[in-house]
N, C-alpha and C positions, 0 to 999 in steps of 0.2 A: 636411750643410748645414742653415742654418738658415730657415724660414719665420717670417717674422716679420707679426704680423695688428694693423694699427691700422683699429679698427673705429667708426666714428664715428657721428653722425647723419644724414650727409648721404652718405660714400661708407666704404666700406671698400677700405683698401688692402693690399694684399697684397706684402711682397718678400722675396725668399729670397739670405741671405749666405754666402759660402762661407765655407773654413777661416781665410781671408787677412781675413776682415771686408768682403770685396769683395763690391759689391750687382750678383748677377746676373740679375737682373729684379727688375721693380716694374709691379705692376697694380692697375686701381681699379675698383670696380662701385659704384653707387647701392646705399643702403642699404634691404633690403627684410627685415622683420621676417618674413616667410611662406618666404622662400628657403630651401631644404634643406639638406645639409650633401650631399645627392648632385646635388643643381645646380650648388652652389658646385666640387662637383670636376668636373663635366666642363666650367666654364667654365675653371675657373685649368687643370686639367690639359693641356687644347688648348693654351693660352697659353704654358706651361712648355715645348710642344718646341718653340715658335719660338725658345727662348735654348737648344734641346740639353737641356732638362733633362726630369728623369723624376720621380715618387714616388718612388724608389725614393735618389731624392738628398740628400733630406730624412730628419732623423736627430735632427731639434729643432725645437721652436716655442714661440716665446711671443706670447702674444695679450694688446692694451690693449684695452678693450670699454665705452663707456659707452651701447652698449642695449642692456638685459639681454636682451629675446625674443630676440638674434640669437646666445645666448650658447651654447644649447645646440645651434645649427647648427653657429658654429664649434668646437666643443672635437670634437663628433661628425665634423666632416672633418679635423680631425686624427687624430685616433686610428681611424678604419676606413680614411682612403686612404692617409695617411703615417705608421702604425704611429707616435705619439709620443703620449704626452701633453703637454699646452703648459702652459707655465707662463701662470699667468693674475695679471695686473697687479691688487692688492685680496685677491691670496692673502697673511695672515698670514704662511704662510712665505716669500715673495716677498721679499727684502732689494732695497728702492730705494736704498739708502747716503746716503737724505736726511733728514733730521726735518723732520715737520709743524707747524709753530707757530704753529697756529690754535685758537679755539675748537671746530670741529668738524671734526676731520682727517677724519672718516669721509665726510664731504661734497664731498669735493673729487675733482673729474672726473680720471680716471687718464690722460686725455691729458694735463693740465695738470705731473700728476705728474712725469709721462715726458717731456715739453718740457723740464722742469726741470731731472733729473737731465741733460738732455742739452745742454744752454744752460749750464749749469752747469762740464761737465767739457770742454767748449770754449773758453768764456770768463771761465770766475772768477766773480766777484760781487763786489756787488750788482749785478742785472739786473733789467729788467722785460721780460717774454718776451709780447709781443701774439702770441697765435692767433688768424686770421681767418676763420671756419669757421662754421657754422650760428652759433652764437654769434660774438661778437670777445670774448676774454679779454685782461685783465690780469694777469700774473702777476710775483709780488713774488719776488726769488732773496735772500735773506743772504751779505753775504761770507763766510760757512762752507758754502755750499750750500743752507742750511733754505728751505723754501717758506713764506714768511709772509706769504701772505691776495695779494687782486688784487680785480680788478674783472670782472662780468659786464655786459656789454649784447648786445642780441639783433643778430646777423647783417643783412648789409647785404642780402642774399637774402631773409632771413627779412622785415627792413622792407618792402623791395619786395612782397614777394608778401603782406604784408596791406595795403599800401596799394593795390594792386589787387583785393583782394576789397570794402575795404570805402569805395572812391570807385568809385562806379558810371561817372564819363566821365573817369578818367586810365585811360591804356595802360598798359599794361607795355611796359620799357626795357630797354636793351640800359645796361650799366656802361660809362662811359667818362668819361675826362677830359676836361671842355668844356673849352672856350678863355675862354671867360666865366663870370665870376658869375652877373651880370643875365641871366635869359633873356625872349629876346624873345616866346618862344612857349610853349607848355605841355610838350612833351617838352623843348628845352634845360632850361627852368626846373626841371621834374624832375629832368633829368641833374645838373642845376647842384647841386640840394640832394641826390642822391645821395652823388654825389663828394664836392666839397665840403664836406658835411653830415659826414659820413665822417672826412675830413682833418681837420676841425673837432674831432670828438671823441676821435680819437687825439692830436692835437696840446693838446689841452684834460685828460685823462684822464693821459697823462704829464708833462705840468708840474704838474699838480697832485699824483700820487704823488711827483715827486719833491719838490716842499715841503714835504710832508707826513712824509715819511720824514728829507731832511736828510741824506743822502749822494748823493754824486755816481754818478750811474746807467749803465751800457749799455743800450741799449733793442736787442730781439731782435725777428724779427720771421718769422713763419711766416704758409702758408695762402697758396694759389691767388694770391686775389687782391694778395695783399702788394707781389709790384713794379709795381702801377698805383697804386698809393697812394701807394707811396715816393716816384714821380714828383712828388707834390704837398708834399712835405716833406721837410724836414730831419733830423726827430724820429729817427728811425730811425738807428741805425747800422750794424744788421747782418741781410742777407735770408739767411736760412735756410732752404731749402722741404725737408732731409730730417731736420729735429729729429726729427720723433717718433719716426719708424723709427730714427735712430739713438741716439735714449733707449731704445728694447726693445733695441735690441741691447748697447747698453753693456748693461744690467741683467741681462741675458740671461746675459753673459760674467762678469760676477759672483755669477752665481747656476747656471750650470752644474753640475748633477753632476760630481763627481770620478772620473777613471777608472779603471774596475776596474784593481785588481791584476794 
């Protein structure tokens, strides 16, 4: 089976596929740069036998990673409790089956990658794949698959928790869709320009790619918070919350060792 590690900013998820491509667990922890690789196994390991499973099931791993300190926890719980080396997402030998066509391919977040190639061999192209996650990406697909360029802005999390450090008398807010624009008080009025604020600029961020670009677009759409937003909009055509995992695995399956003789 295969362990598959999308390892992000904010949480690292863990799911393991069997032979059939079928996802038989999926777990998530907070992302902590100091975690061990012998933490990380006796959290995932307890977890694994409430689906029946064991280390010993596991026989492959590929891991996506954009924090590097947490890089050598995971490669290390893979290879001391699940005997494998993982394939790691940014390895040269790693074949994504996509071209970069950017100024600086080297720059570009390997979730984004792997959204791609997985947004891609679901629905064709051109796409624009929003990931809603510490950051909110834009990501631009070619109708041949190539990733050409998107947009960064900082996470709807990320806003909130500096706008509560640096206004000393706003709260911190719970996400949700007001019923109102206008708020009558200082938490709606907040929720209002959360939300709203939000809808705004996905709604504003994809009409503008697509004038820009001049072909007619699919918009994708990943990340937690993705179907409370969708509620506000149209923009969207398509909620996806297992892209990423199933971008390592397609890549995974294309990049597979060949078996012995």
């Amino acid at each position: 089976m295969l362990l598959a590690i999308d390892s992000g900013n904010t949480n690292v998820v863990f799911a393991v596929y069997d032979e059939m491509d079928r996802q038989r667990g999926c777990w998530r922890a907070s992302t902590d740069p100091r975690r061990t690789a012998d933490e990380y196994a006796v959290w995932l390991t307890q977890l694994m036998t409430l689906q029946d499973l064991t280390p010993d099931d596991i026989d492959s791993a590929i891991i996506a990673n954009v924090v590097p300190a947490t890089k050598f926890a995971l490669k290390s719980l893979c290879a001391r409790y699940f005997h494998t080396e993982p394939l790691m997402i940014g390895d040269p030998a790693v074949d994504l089956g996509l071209e970069v066509r950017i100024e600086r391919p080297e720059q570009v977040g390997e979730d984004r990658l792997v959204d791609a190639v997985a947004a891609f061999a679901s629905y064709g192209g051109p796409l624009i794949v929003i990931d809603m996650g510490t950051a909110t990406t834009f990501g631009v697909i070619g109708a041949d698959g190539a990733y050409e360029g998107g947009v960064i802005a900082p996470g709807l999390n990320l806003s909130l928790e500096a706008l509560d450090r640096a206004a000393a008398k706003l709260p911190r807010i719970a996400v949700k869709r007001p019923q109102k624009v206008i708020g009558q008080a200082t938490i709606p009025a907040m929720e209002s320009g959360a939300y709203w604020g939000y809808v705004g600029l996905i709604e504003g961020l994809v009409a503008r790619i697509k004038a820009e670009d001049g072909r007619a677009m699919k918009v994708i759409a990943t990340g937690g918070l993705v179907p409370l937003f969708a509620e506000g909009t149209d923009v969207i055509d398509v909620i996806d919350q297992d892209l990423t995992l199933r971008g390592l695995l397609t890549i995974y399956r294309a990049n597979r060792p060949a078996p012995a003789a």
